[in-house]
Structures are given as C-alpha cells and as structure tokens.
C-alpha positions as CSV (number, residue, x, y, z in Angstrom):
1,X,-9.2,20.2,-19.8
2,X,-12.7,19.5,-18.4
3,X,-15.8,19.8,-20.8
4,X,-17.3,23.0,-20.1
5,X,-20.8,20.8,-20.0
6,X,-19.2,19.5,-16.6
7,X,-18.0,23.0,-15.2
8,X,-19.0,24.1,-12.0
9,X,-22.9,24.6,-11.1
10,X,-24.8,27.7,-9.6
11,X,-23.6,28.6,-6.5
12,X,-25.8,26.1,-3.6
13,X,-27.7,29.4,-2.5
14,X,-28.9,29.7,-6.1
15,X,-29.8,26.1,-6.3
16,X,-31.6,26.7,-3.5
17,X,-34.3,30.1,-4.3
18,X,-33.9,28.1,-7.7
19,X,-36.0,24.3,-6.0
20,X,-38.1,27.0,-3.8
21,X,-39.0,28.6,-7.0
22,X,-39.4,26.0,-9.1
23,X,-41.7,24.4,-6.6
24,X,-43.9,27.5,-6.5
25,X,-44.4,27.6,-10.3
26,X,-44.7,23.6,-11.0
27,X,-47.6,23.8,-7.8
28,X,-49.3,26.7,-9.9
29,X,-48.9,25.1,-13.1
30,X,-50.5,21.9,-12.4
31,X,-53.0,23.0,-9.8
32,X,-54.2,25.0,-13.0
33,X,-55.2,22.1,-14.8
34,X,-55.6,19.6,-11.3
35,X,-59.3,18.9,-12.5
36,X,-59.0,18.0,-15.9
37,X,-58.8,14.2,-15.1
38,X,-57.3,11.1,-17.2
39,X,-60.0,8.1,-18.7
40,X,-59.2,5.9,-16.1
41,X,-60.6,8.5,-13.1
42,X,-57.6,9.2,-11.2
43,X,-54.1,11.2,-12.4
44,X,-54.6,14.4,-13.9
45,X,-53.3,16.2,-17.0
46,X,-50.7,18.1,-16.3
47,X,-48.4,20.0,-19.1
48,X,-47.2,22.2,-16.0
49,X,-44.1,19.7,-16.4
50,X,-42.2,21.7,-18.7
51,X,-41.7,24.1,-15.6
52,X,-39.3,21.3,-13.9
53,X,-37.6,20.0,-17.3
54,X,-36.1,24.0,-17.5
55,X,-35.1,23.7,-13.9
56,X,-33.5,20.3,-14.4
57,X,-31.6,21.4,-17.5
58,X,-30.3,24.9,-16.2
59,X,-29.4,24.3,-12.9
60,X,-29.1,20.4,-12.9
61,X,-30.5,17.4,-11.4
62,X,-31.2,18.7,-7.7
63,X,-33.2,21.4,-8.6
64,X,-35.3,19.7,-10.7
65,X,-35.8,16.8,-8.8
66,X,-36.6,18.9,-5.4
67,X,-38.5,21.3,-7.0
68,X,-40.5,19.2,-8.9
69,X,-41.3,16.5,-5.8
70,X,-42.4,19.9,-3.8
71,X,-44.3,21.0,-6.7
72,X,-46.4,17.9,-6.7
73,X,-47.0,17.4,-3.4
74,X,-48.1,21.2,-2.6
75,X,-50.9,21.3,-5.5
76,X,-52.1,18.1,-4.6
77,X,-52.3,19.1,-1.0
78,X,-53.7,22.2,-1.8
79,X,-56.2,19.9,-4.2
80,X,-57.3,17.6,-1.4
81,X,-57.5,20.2,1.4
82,X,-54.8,18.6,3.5
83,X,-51.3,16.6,3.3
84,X,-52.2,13.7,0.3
85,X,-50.8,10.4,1.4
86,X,-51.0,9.5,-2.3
87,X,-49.4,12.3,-3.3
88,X,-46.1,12.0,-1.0
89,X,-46.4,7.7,-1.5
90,X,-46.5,8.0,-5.8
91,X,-45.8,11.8,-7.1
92,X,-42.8,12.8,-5.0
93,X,-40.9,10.1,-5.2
94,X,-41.7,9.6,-9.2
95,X,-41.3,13.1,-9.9
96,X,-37.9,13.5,-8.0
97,X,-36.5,10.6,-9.7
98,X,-38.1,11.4,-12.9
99,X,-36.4,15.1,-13.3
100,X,-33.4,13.6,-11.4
101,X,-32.9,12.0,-14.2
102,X,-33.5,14.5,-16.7
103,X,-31.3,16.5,-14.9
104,X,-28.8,14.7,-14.8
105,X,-28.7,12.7,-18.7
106,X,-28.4,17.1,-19.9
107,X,-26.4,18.5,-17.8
108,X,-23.6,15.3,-18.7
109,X,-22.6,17.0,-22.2
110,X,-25.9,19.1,-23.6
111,X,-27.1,18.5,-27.0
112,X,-30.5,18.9,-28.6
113,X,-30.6,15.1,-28.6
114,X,-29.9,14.4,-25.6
115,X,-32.5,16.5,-24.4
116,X,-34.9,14.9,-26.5
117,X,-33.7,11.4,-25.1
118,X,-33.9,13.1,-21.7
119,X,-37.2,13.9,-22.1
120,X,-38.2,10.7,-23.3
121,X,-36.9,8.2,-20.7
122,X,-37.4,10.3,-17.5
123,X,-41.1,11.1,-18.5
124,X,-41.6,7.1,-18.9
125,X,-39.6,6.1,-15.8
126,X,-41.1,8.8,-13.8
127,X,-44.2,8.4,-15.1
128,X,-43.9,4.5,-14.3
129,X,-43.3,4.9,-11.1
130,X,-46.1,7.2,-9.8
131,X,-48.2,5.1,-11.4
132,X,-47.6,2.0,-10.1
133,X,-46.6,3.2,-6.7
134,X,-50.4,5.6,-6.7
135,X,-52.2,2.3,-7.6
136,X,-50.5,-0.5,-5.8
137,X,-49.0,0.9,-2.8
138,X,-51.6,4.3,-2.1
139,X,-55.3,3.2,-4.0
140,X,-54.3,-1.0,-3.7
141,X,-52.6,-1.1,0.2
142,X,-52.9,2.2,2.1
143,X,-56.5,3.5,0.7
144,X,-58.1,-0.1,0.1
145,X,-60.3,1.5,-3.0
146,X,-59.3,-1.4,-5.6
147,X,-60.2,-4.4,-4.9
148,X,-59.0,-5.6,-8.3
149,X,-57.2,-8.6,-9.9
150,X,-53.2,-8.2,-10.3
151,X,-54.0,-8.1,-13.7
152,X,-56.2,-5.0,-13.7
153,X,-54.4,-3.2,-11.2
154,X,-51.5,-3.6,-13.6
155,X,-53.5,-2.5,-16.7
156,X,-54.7,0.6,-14.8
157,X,-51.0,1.6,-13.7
158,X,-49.7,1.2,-17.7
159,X,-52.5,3.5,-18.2
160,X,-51.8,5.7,-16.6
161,X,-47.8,5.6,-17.4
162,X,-49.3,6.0,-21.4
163,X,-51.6,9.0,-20.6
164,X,-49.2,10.7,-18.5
165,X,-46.6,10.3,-21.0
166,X,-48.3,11.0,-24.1
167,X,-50.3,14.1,-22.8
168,X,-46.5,15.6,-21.2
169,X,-43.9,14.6,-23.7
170,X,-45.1,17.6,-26.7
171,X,-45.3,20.1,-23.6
172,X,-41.6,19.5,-23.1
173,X,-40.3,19.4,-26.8
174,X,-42.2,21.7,-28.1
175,X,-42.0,24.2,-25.4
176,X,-39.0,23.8,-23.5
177,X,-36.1,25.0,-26.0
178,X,-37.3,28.2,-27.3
179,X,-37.1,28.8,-23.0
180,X,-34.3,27.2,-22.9
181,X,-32.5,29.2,-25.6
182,X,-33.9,32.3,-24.6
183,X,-32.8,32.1,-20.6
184,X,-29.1,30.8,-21.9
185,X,-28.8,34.3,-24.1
186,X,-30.3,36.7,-21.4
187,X,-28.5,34.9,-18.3
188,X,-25.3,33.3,-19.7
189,X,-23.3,33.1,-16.2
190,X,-26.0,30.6,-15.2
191,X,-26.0,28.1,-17.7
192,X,-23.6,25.8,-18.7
193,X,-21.4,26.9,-21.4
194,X,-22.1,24.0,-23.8
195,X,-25.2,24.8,-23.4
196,X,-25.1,28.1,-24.4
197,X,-23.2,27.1,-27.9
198,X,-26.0,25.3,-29.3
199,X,-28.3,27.2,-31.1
200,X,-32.0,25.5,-32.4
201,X,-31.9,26.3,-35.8
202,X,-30.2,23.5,-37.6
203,X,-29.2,21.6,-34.3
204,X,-32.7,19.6,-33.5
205,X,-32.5,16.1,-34.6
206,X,-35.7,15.8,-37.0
207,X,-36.6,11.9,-37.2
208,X,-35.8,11.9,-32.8
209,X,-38.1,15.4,-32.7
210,X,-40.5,14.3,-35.3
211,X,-41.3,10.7,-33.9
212,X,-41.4,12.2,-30.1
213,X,-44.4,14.3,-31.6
214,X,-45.8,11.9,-34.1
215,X,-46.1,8.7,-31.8
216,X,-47.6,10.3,-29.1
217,X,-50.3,12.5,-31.4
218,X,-51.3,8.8,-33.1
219,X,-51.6,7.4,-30.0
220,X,-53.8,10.7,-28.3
221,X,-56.2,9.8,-31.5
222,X,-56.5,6.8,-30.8
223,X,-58.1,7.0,-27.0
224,X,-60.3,9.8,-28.3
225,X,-61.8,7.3,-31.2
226,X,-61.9,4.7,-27.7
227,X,-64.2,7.3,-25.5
228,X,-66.6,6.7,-28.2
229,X,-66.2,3.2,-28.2
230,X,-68.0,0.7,-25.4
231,X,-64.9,2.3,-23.5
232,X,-66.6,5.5,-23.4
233,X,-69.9,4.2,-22.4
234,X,-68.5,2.3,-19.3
235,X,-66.3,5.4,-17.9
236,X,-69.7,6.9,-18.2
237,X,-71.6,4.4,-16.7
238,X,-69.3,4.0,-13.9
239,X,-67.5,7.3,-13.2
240,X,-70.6,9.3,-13.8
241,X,-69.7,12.2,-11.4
242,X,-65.8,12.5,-12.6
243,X,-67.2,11.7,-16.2
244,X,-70.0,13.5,-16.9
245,X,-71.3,14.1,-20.9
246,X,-69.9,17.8,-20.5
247,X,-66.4,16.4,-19.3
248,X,-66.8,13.3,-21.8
249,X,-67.0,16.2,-24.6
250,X,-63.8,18.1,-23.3
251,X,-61.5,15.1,-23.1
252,X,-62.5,13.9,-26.8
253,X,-62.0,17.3,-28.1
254,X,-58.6,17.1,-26.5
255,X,-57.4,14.0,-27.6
256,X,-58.6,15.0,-31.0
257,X,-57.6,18.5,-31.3
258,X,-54.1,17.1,-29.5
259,X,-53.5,14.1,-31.2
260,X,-54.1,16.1,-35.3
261,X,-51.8,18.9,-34.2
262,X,-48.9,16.6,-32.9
263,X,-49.4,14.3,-35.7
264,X,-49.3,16.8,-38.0
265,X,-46.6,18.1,-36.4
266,X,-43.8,15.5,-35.9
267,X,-44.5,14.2,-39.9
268,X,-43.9,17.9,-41.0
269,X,-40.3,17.3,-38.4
270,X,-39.8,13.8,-40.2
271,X,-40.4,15.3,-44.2
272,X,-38.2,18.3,-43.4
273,X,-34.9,16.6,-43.8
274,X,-35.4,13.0,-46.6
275,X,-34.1,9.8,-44.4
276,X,-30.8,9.0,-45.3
277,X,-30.0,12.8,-46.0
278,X,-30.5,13.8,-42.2
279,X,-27.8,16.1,-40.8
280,X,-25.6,15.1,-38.0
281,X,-25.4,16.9,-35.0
C-alpha cells in the first residue's frame, strides 16, 4: 500500500488559485521589507520566505516553486517601476528551484526533520544561485556595473548566499510549523495525511533545530561586530546614499538584536534534551 505521504495532491485547479495566491502574498511580504538592504549594497532582507516554504510543504513542489518565482519577480518589478532584468535573470530562477526543492524533499515522506533539512539545503542552493546568477550574469554581463576581479565578484556572490541564508533560515523554522500545524488541523482534506500525524510537541529534532538557530544567530553577531570594524567605515564611505549613519544604525541593531535572540535560542533547543539522551523521531 502506497505511503499516505505520496497520496494524491490537491486537485490542479487548487494548485493553481494556490501559486496565484502564493505569489500575491510572497510579493507583499517582501516588497514590505524591499528597502532594508544587505552590507554588500544589493539583495534585500527578506523573511517574507516563510510565505513560499508553507506553500511548498502543503501543496508541493509546483506551488511553491511558481508561486515563489512570481512572487519575486512582481515585488521587484513593482520595486524598480518596470519588468527587472535582474530579477527574472537571478530571483526567479533561484527561487523556483530553491522551493522546488523544498517542496519536493517534504512532501517525499514529512517529518519535522526533514523539514528542517528542507529548509536548510534549498535556502543555500537557492540562495546560491540568485546570487551568483544577480552578480555574474545580471550586475557582471548584462548591467556592466562591476568591473571587478573573478575573485571579488565571487566573494560578493558568497556574501550574499551567507546573508540571505542566515537572515531567512530562523524565519522558516521558527515560524513555519506552528502554520503548518495549524492549517493541517483546520483544513485536513488538503494536506497530506502523514503530515497531518505529526504533531510538534515532542517530534522536533533538538540538536538539527537548535544548531539551525544557533549557527546562523553566531554568525548574524558576527557581521554586526564587522559594520563597526574598517568594514563599516568603507560601506559608508562608498555606499553613502544606500548606507547612510541612520541605516548603518538599523542594520547593527538587527544583526545584534537577531543574532542574541537566535543564539539564545537554538542553545536553549540544544540544552533541552543532554547529547546522547536525544529522542528519536
């Protein structure tokens, strides 16, 4: 007998209003925080990608991946006051595959682990992608605008990869399964049945959960401690309109404020159950 993780999917009319409306509320999301830029001057932040990761994992890898690739290219559009090359060279394309993939590692037999491994390799691959596809093939080729070394332009796209990820992976996991949970016990018929047997309490892995949210929180500390470094002084110096002192104030209080919470955070997940004593899912 087939796993009921496999069963049959939302009907393709569903699937459909589903993409529309995930699109809609991933362009809303992110056009909400569109201006509130990463250190390196380009790529925003952007926690508005929770809104695809629930589409992804309720009605599978199409919706997410659609929705999230019209998402993207709407609020950037709407950003830029036109169609944005860079947008539709880098974001669709990364965020398609990126919740394609999320999608798709869930929906193959849902666990609270796998969702957590989900979120942590399509965020990196996805975010890899738009990253070096925005810098090489959009800012590099098609918009001319860095005339940089192979080396830097390569830095600059791992950047942006680490402040993408970082800044997006908490949203997910800290977010995303209460939804989750809450949509499988109001709406059953349109979740997958194995999805609807797992509960939270007692299910999340706590050393996966806790180093998701400690790693990234460390790492947010660290690059606010760097935009008061000679780091800080050179964004300033050279990106004075994006970086501005009022804007140089609201990115270290968000790293900081950020990084204590998820720090605190995932080593509260890891102390909850001793290593070696951890319960199996």
């Amino acid at each position: 007998m087939p796993s009921m993780d496999r069963e049959a999917g939302p009907p393709d009319s569903l699937k459909a209003i589903s993409a529309a409306f995930c699109a809609a509320l991933y362009a809303i999301g992110s056009y909400a925080t569109a201006y509130i830029q990463s250190p390196w001057g380009m790529g925003q932040f952007r926690p508005a990608v929770v809104i695809p990761a629930l589409f992804a994992t309720i009605f599978g890898p199409w919706v997410g991946g659609v929705g999230a690739a019209l998402g993207t290219l709407i609020c950037d559009s709407v950003k830029h006051g036109g169609l944005y090359m860079g947008s539709l060279l880098a974001a669709v394309p990364g965020n398609f595959i990126g919740f394609f993939l999320f999608g798709h590692i869930v929906r193959r037999g849902f666990s609270w682990r796998r969702f957590i491994m989900a979120s942590n390799a399509s965020l990196a691959i996805g975010n890899l992608i738009v990253a070096f596809l925005y810098v090489f093939v959009f800012k590099a080729l098609y918009a001319k605008a860095l005339p940089m070394s192979m080396e830097a332009l390569t830095l600059l796209s791992i950047g942006l990869t680490i402040f993408w990820f970082i800044t997006m992976l908490p949203f997910v996991l800290l977010m995303a399964p209460p939804i989750i949970r809450a949509v499988a016990t109001s709406f059953p018929g349109i979740v997958p049945g194995g999805m609807r047997a797992h509960s939270l309490r007692g299910e999340i892995p706590q050393r996966a959960f806790g180093l998701s949210l400690a790693i990234p929180g460390i790492a947010m500390l660290l690059m606010g401690l760097a935009t008061s470094t000679a780091f800080g002084d050179y964004l300033a110096t050279n990106f004075s309109r994006t970086f501005t002192p009022a804007i140089m104030e609201l990115i270290r209080i968000m790293f900081y404020g950020s990084g204590i919470a998820l720090s605190a955070l995932g080593f509260a997940a890891l102390g909850a159950i001793p290593i070696g004593k951890q319960k199996r899912v």
